[in-house]
C-alpha positions in Angstrom: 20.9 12.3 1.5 20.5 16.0 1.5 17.1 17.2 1.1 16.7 20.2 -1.2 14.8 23.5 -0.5 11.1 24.8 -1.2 12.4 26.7 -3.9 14.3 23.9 -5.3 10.9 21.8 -5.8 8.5 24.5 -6.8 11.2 25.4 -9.8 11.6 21.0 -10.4 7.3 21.2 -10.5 6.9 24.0 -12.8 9.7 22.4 -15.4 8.2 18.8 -15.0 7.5 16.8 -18.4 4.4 14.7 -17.1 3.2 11.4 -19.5 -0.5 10.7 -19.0 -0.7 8.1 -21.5 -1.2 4.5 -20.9 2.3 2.0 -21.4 1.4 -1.3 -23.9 4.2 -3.1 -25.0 6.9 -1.0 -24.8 5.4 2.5 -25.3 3.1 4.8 -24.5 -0.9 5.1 -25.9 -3.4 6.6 -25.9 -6.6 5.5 -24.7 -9.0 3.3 -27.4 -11.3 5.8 -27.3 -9.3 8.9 -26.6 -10.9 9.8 -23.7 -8.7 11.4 -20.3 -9.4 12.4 -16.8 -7.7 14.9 -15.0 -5.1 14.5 -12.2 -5.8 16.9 -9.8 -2.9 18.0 -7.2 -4.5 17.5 -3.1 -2.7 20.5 -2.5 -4.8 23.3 -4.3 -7.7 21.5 -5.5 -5.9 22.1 -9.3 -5.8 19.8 -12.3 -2.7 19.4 -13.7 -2.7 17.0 -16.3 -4.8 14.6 -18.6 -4.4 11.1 -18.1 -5.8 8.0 -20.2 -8.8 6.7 -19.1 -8.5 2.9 -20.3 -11.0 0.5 -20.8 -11.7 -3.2 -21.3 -10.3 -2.5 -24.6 -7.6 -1.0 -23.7 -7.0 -4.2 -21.1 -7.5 -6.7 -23.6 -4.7 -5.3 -25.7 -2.3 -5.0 -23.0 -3.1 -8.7 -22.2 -2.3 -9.6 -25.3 1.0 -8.2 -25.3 1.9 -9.6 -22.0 0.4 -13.3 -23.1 3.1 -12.5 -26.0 5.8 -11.6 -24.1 5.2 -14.2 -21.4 7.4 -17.3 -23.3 10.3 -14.7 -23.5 10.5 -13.8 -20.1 9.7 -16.6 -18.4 12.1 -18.8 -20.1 14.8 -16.4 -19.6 17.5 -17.4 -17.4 17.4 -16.4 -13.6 21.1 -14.5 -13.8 19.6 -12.4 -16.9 16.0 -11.7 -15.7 18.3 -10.4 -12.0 20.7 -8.5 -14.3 17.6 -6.4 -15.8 15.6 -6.2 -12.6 18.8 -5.1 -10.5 19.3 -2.1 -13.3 15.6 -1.4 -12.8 16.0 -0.7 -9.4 18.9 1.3 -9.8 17.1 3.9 -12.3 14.6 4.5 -10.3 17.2 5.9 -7.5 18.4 7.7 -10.5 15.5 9.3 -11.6 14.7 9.6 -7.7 13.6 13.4 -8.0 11.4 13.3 -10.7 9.6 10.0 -8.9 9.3 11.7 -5.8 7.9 14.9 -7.1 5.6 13.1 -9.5 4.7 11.3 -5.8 3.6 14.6 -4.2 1.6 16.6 -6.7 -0.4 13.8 -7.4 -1.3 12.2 -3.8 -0.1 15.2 -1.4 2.7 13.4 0.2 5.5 15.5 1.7 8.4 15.8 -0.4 10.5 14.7 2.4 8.6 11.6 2.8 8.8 10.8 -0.7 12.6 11.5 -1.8 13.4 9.2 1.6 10.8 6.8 2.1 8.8 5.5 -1.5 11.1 6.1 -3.7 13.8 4.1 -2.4 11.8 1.9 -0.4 10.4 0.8 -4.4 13.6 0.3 -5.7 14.6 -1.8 -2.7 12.1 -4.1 -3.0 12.7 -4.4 -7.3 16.0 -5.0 -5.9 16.0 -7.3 -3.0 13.2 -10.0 -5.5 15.8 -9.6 -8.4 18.6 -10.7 -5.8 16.6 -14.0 -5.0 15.9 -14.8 -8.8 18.8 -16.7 -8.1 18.4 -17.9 -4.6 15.1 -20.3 -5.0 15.6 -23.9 -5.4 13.5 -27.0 -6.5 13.0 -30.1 -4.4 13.7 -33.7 -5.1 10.7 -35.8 -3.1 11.5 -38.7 -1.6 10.3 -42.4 -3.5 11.2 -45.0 -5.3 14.7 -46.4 -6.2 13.5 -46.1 -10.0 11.5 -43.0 -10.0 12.9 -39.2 -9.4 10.1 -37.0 -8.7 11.0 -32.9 -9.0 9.2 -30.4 -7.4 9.4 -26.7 -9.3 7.5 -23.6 -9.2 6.7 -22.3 -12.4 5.0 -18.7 -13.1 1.7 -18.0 -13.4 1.7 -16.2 -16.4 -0.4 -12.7 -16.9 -0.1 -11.1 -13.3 -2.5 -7.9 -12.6 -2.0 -5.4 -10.2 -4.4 -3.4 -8.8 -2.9 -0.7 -6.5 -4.3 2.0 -4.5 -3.3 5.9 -4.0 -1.8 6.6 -0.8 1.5 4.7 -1.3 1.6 4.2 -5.4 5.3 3.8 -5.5 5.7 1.4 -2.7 2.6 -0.8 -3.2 3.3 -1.0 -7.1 7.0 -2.0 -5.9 5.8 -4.9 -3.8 3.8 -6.4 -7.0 6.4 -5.5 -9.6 9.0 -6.9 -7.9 7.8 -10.8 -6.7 5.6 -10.8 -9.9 7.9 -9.8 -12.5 11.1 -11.9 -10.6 9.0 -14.9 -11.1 8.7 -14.8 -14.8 5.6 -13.2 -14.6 4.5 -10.7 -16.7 2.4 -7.5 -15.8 -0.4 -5.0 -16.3 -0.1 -2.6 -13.6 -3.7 -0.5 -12.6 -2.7 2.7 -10.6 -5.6 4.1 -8.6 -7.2 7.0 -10.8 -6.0 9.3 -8.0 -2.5 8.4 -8.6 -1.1 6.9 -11.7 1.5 9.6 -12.7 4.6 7.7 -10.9 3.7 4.2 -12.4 3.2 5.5 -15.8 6.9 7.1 -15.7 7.7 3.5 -14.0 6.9 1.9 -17.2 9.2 3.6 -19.1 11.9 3.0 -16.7 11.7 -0.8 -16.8 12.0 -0.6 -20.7 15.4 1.5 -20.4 16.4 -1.3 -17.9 16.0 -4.0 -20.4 12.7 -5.3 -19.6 11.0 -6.4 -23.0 8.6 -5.0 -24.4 5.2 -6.4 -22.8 6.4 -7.6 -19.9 5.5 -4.6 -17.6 2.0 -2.4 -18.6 0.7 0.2 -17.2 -3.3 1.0 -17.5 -4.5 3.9 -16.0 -8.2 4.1 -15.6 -10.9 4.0 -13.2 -11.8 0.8 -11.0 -15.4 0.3 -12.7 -13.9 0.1 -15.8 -10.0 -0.7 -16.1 -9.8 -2.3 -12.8 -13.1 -4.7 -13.2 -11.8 -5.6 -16.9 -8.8 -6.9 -15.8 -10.9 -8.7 -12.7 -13.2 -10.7 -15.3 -10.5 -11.0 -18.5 -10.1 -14.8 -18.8 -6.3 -14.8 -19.8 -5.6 -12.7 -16.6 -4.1 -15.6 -14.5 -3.8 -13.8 -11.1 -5.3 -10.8 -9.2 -3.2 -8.9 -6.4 -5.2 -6.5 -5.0 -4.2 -3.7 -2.2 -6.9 -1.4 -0.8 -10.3 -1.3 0.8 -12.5 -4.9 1.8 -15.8 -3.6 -0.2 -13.6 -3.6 -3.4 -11.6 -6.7 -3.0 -14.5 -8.7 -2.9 -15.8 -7.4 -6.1 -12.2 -9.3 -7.4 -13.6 -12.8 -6.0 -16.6 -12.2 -7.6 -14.9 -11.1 -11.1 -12.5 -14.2 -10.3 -15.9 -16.7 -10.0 -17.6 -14.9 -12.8 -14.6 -15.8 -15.2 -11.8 -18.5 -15.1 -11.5 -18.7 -11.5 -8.3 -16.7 -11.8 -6.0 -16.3 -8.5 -6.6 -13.4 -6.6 -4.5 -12.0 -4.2 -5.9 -9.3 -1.6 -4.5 -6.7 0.7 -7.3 -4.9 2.4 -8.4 -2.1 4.7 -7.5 -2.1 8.7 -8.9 -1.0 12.6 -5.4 -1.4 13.7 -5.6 -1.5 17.8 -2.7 0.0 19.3 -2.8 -0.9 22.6 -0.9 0.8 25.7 -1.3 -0.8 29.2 -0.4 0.4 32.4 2.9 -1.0 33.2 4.6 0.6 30.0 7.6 2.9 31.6 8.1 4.9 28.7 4.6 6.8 27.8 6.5 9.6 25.5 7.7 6.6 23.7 4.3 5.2 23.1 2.6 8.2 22.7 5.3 9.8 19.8 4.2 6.1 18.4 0.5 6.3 19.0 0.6 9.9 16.9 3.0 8.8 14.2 0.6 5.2 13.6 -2.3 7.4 12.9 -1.2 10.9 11.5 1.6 9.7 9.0 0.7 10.2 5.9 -2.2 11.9 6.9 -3.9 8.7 8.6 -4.3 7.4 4.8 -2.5 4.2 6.1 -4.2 0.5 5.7 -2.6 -0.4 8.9 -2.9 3.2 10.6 -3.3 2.5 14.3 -6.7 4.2 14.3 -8.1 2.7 17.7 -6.0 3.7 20.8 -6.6 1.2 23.4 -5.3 2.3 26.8 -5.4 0.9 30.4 -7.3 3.3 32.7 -4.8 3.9 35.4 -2.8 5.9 32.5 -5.4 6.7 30.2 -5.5 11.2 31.6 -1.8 11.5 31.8 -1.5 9.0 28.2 -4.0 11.1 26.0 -3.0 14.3 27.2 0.7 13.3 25.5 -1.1 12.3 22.3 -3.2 15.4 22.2 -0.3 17.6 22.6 1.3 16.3 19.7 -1.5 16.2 17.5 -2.4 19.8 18.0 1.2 20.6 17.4 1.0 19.1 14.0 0.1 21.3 11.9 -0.5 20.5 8.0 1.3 22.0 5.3 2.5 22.7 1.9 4.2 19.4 0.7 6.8 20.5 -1.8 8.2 22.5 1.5 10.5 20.2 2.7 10.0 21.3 6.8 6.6 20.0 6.3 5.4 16.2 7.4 1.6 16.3 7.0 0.0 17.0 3.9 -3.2 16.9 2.2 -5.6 14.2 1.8 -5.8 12.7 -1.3 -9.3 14.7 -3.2 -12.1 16.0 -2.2 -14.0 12.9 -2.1 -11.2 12.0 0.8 -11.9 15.0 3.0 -15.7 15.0 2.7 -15.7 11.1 3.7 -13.2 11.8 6.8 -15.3 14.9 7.7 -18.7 13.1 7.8 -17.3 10.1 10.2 -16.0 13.1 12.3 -19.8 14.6 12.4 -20.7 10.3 13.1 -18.4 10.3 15.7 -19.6 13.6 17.6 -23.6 12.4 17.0 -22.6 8.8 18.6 -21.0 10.7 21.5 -17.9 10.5 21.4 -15.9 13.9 22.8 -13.8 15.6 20.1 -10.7 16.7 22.2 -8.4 17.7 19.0 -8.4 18.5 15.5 -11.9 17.9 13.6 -12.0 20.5 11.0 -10.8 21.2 7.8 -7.6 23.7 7.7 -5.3 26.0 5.5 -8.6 26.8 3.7 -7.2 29.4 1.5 -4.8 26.7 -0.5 -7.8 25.2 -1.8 -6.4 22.3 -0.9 -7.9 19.3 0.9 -6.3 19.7 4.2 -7.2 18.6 8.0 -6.2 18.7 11.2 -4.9 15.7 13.3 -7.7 14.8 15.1 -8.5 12.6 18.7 -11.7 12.0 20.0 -11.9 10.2 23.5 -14.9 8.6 25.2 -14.8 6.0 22.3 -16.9 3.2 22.9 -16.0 -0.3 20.5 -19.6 -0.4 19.2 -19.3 3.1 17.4 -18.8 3.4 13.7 -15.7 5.4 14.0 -14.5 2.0 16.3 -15.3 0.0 13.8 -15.4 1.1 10.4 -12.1 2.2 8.2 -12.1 6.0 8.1 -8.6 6.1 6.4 -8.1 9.6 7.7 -5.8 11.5 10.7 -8.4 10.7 13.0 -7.9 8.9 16.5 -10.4 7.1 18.4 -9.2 6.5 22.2 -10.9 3.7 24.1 -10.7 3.7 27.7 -10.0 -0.7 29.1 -10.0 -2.1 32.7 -7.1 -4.7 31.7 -5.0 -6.9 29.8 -8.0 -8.9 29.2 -10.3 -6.4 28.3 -8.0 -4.9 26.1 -7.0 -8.2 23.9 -11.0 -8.4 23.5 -11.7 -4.9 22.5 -8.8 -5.3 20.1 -9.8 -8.8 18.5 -13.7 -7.3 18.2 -13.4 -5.9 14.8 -13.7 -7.9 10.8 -10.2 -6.5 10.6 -6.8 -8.2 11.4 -4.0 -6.5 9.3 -2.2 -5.0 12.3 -2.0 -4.3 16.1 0.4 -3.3 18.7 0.9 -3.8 22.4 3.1 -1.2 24.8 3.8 -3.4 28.1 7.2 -3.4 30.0 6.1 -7.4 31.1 7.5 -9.6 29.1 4.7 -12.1 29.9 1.9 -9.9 28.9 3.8 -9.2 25.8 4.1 -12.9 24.9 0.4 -13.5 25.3 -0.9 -10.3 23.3 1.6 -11.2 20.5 0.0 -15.0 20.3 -3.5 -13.4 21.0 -3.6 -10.8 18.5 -5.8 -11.6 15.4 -3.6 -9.7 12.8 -0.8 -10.4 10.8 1.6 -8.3 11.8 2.1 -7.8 15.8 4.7 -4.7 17.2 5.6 -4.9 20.6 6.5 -1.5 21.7 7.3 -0.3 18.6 4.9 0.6 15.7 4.7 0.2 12.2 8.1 -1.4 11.6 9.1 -3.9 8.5 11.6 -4.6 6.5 11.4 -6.7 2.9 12.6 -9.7 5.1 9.3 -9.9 6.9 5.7 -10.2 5.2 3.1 -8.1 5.1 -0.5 -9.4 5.3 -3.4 -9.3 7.4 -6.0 -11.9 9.1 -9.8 -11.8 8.3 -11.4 -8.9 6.4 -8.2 -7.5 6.2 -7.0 -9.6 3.3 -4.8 -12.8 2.3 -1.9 -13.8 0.6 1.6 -11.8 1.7 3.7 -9.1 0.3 7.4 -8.5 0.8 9.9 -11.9 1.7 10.3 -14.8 -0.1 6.4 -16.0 0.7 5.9 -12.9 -1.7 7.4 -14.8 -4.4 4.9 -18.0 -3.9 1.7 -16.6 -4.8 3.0 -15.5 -7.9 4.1 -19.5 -8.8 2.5 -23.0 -9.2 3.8 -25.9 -8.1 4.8 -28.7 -10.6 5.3 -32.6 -9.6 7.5 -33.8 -12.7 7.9 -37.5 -12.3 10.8 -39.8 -14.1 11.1 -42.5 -14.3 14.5 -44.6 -15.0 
């Protein structure tokens, strides 16, 4: 597709119509109480427009309408429920523009990156889950001569989606779609920093034909909003993507009220590992920078820990450091740029003070490290690498969620499948190695659940998504999407 021009956006921005109310049963509310909070754009530091701050009153009402509309929908046949979800997905492409831009002045992401990655990654996956509404059968267990037993899956019921900021449209996408193809219906809880694209989603589904109920959107903070919907006792599932402190929180709520399903995608140390038979270090390195600088690093599997074999390690970091201090940030409604903002203040001042960590632990600061384009106002900062990284540091070990690299020097194969596995985190890791062997091993060796072998960050709605201890449970994207959002019924007959 043709990408339009700076001026094209910053005319599309100042026209925008921009709903900050909440969507319950087919239209948009206000808040119970009335009260807002204001959506602030990462790029100059400016709010922009007031949003609903929702409440446990607010939740129960939009659980109601779902409990409602949950009969409807679920009894619905497969071809119709595809039929609506299919024209879902094709608004969105539609309305691709508006999406995109919504995208970008509320989470910084460049407008490039939006108008070809989120917005039709989203309506790919709506797309791809309406197409196997159709393509999921039963089973017929094996037993007696006089007894049939059936084996369906049947939907849960009052699904709750709890999202996070840095890929709104994409991460809603992979709930919506599984959730809602299943008979499900929905309350969907953008993260306060981002609910502008989800709201506008809401009203998309209803021109699609999705009734009324079905799909709600509830803004709000996590405190309130988010833990509502954790403890409501006709909430009959919890998906959760984003950090490991808060998705505990949803087992508690979950223990604390009807022992309600919970679902959780969580944070990430992703090891990307290089070793010293990998022919193509330009290769690896472009990689290396793209799995921690995309996006600004604000990537749950960003492949913050660089683990490289010390025969390569001068001539590998100096690629990687050349590349990060030729990224330079940049407005993100200019379409040449491909690193924006992070996502608020609060974002910056946390990366920022596990930059000071690191330094104070040690570790040598060869690139980035400080805050940049200062006169935006905006919350910008440059790609950052520090090398001399020991395992046992905090910027080894703890999610930063931030452009910031931390390069850790390995004797081996060995060493570096052990420095790799020594985190709480398993949602990602990858391995650069021209032996097919060593690939093999670090592939079965790996504790995370999803392995690249030199490659990085690749997927496709085929595959799923989901990562090993701290980092989570339950998948997103494929067909094992669709099971967590089902039970499994034995019906017996006899005859």
């Amino acid at each position: 597709m043709t990408i339009q021009s700076r001026d094209y956006w910053f005319e599309r921005a100042q026209g925008l119509k921009i709903e900050g109310r909440a969507y319950i049963d087919g239209r948009y509310v206000a808040s119970v109480t009335g009260e807002t909070f204001r959506s602030v754009n990462p790029a100059n530091g400016l709010g922009f427009v007031d949003v609903a701050s929702c409440d446990v009153r607010d939740v129960d009402i939009a659980v109601g309408a779902a409990r409602r509309a949950f009969d409807g929908w679920a009894r619905m046949a497969p071809a119709d429920r595809k039929k609506i979800l299919l024209r879902f997905a094709e608004l969105i492409l539609a309305n691709r523009d508006e999406l995109a831009l919504l995208e970008t002045l509320n989470v910084g992401k460049p407008i490039t990156n939006t108008t070809t990655g989120d917005i039709p990654s989203a309506a790919n996956c709506i797309a791809w889950s309406a197409e196997a509404i159709d393509k999921i059968y039963g089973e017929v267990a094996p037993g007696a001569w006089d007894m049939t037993t059936l084996v369906v899956r049947e939907p849960l019921g009052v699904v709750a989606a709890v999202v996070p900021w840095n890929y709104p449209m994409s991460m809603s996408a992979w709930k919506i779609g599984p959730a809602l193809a299943t008979g499900n219906c929905m309350i969907l809880k953008p993260a306060e920093q981002s609910p502008l694209s989800a709201i506008r989603l809401a009203a998309l589904a209803t021109e699609a034909g999705v009734p009324d109920g079905v799909f709600n959107v509830i803004p709000g903070f996590g405190h309130t909003a988010g833990k509502a919907l954790g403890l409501h006792a006709d909430v009959d599932c919890i998906t959760f993507t984003g950090s490991t402190e808060v998705g505990k929180y949803f087992l508690q709520y979950s223990a604390q009220s009807n022992a309600k399903r919970v679902s959780l995608e969580l944070g990430g140390k992703s090891p990307h590992i290089v070793l010293a038979d990998c022919s193509d270090l330009d290769g690896a390195a472009k990689a290396v920078a793209a799995g921690i600088f995309a996006n600004a690093g604000q990537v749950c599997n960003a492949g913050s820990r660089l683990i490289v074999e010390e025969g390569i390690r001068d001539a590998f970091l100096e690629r990687v450091v050349s590349i990060a201090k030729a990224l330079s940030p940049g407005d993100p409604l200019d379409p040449a740029t491909r690193l924006g903002p992070l996502v608020d203040d609060t974002q910056l001042g946390r990366v920022l003070d596990y930059i000071d960590i690191g330094q104070k632990e040690g570790a040598r600061l060869v690139a980035g490290g400080a805050r940049t384009l200062l006169d935006s106002n905006g919350y910008y900062l440059s790609p950052t690498v520090f090398d001399g990284v020991s395992n046992s540091m905090r910027i080894a070990q703890e999610e930063i969620f931030g452009p910031v690299l931390c390069a850790l020097t390995v004797r081996d194969f060995d060493e570096a499948i052990s420095v790799a596995n020594d985190t709480i985190y398993g949602l990602a890791a990858a391995v650069w190695t021209d032996d097919i062997r060593k690939a093999h091993r670090a592939a079965k060796s790996l504790r995370a659940g999803v392995v690249w072998v030199n490659c990085f960050d690749k997927g496709s709605m085929s595959a799923p998504f989901g990562g090993f201890k701290q980092s989570g449970f339950g998948r997103d994207k494929s067909l094992h999407a669709l099971e967590k959002y089902t039970d499994l019924k034995s019906i017996w007959i006899a005859h």
